[in-house]
N, C-alpha and C positions, 0 to 999 in steps of 0.2 A: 934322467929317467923319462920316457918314453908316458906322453899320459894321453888319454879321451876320453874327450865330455860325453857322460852318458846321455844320448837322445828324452828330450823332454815329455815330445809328443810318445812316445813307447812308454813310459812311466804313468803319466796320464791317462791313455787308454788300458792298461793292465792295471792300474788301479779302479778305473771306474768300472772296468767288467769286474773284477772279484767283488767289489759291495754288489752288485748286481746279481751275480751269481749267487752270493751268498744269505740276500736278500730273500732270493725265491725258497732257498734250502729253511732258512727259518719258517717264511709264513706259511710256506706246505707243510713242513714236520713240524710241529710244535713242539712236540717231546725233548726238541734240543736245546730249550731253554730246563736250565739244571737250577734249582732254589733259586735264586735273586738275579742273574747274569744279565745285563743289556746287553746280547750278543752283537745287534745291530749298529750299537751307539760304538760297539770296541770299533767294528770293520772299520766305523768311518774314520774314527779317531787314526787307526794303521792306514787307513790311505790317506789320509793329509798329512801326516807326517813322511810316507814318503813322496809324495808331489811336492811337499815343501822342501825336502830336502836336495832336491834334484833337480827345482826353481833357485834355490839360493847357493846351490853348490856353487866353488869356485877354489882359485886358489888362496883367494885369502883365507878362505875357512877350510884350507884340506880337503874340502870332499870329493876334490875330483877323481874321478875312477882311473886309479893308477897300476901299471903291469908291472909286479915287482924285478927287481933286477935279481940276476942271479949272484949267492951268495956262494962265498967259498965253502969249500966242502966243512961238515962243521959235524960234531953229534949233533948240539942244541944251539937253536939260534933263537935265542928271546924275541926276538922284534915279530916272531911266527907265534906269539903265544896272547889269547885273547880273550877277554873278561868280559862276561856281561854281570849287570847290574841285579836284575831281575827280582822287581817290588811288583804287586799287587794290590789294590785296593776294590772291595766292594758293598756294596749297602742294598738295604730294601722294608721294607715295613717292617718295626723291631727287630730287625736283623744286622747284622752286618761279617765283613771275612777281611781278611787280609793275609799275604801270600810272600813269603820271604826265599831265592830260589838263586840264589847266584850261581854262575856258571863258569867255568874255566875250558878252553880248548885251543888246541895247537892244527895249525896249519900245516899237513906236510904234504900243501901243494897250493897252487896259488887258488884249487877246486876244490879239493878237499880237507875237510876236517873231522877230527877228532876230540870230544873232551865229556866233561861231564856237570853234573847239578845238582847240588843238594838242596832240600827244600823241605818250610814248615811253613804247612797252611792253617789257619785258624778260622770257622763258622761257630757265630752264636747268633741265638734265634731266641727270641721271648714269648709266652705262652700264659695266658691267666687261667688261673685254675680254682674251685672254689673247696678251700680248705673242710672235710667232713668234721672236723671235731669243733672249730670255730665258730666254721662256716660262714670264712669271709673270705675274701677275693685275694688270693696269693698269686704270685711270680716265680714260672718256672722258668729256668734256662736253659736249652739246650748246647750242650761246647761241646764241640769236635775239634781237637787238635789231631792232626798229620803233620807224618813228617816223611819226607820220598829222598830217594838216590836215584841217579840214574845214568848211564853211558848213554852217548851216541855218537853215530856218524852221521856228516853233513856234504852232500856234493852238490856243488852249486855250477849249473848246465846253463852257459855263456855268462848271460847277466839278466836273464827273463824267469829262470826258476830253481829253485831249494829244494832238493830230497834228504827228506831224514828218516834213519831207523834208530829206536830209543827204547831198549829194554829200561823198566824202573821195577821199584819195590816201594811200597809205600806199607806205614805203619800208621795204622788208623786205630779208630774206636768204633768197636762194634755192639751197637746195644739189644740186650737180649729179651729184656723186659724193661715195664716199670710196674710198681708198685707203691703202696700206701702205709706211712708209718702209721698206725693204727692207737697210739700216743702222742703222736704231735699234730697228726694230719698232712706232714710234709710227705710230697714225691720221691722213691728210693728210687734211682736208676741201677741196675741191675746192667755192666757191660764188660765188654773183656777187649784186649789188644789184638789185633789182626796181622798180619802179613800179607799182602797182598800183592801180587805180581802182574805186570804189564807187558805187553808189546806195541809201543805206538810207531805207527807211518806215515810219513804226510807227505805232501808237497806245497810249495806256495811260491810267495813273491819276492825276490828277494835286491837288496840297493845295495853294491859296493861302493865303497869312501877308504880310502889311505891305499897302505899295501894291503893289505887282508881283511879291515874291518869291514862290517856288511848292518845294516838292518833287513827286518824280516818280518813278513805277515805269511802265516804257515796254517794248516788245518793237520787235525791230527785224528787216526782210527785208532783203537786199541782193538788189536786180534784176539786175544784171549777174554776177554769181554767177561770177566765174571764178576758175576753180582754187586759182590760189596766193593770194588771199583769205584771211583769217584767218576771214573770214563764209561760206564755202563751205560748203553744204550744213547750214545749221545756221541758229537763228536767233539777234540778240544782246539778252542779256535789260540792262535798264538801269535803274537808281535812282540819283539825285541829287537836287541840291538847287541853286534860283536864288537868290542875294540880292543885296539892292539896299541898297548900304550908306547911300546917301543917303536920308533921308526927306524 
């Protein structure tokens, strides 16, 4: 099989220009920080994982960037088919989220891909509030459970960049009021279930390793941009990783 080492120096500098680019996009717009997010701390985290990656690549550990060979004609050829993980964790002043989003997609080409992600996000948030009938110092919570689907396509142009289109639907919670039990003093939340629909686009940076696996630092728009959106007026930053456990 036919391989070459991805250039170091080109990973390093496309790394360190996107935290730089994306550096200036936060401290100009502030707006794109959404509830708790350290957008700045993710960038960097996504580019030393791929500068590390592509400092320690090698054959011993796989990751050298390999041209797949061609395979007999076939309908389905497993070793084209590839998982990501996709966990989340986030925190902030009585708050915290976490994001569960595994992904499945098949390769039917050594550029393109196809597949999809199902995913449940969880935000809670804490709030003191002082009980009228007590009137002593209680704790409200705010939970938001989601949960999204979503297709996409992924072409990935040489080995310097990632375009993806991703219709999703997400099923959120939308609150409508709140209110006051007027007997106990506790907080009624007053909300109802949503459906919500997306169109995200992005581009980004993307590391091939095996035949088909890749990681990726991606930015994401949503076209339809409506309101009750989790992507409303923001854009979504993304790092992950493809693998193909079949070689």
């Amino acid at each position: 099989m036919k391989r070459k080492s991805y250039p170091k120096k080109v990973v390093l500098v496309g790394a360190v220009f996107f935290y730089l680019f994306f550096d200036f996009i936060v401290e100009a717009y502030p707006y794109f920080y959404r509830n708790f997010y350290d957008m700045k701390s993710m960038i960097a985290i996504a580019c030393f994982v791929m500068i590390s990656m592509s400092s320690y690549a090698g054959d011993d550990l796989g990751l050298t960037l390999r041209y797949p060979t061609k395979k007999s004609n076939q309908s389905f050829d497993k070793t084209r088919l590839l998982f990501g993980p996709g966990l989340g964790l986030g925190g902030g002043y009585r708050a915290f989220s976490f994001n569960v989003s595994p992904s499945v997609a098949y390769a039917f080409s050594e550029d393109f891909h196809a597949g999809a992600t199902l995913g449940f996000n969880y935000y809670q948030a804490s709030e003191d509030y002082t009980n009228p009938i007590t009137n002593t110092t209680e704790v409200f919570k705010y939970k938001y459970p989601a949960y999204s689907f979503s297709i996409y396509a992924r072409y990935l142009v040489k080995n310097f960049l990632i375009l993806n289109v991703e219709p999703e639907i997400n099923n959120t919670k939308f609150v409508e009021s709140y209110s006051v039990n007027m007997s106990s003093g506790k907080i009624i939340e007053n909300s109802r279930r949503l459906f919500v629909p997306s169109v995200l686009v992005g581009a980004g940076y993307p590391q091939r390793f095996g035949n088909y696996g890749y990681s990726y630092f991606m930015v994401c728009y949503d076209l339809l941009q409506d309101p009750n959106a989790r992507y409303y007026q923001t854009l979504d930053l993304r790092a992950g990783i493809m693998i193909n456990l079949w070689q």
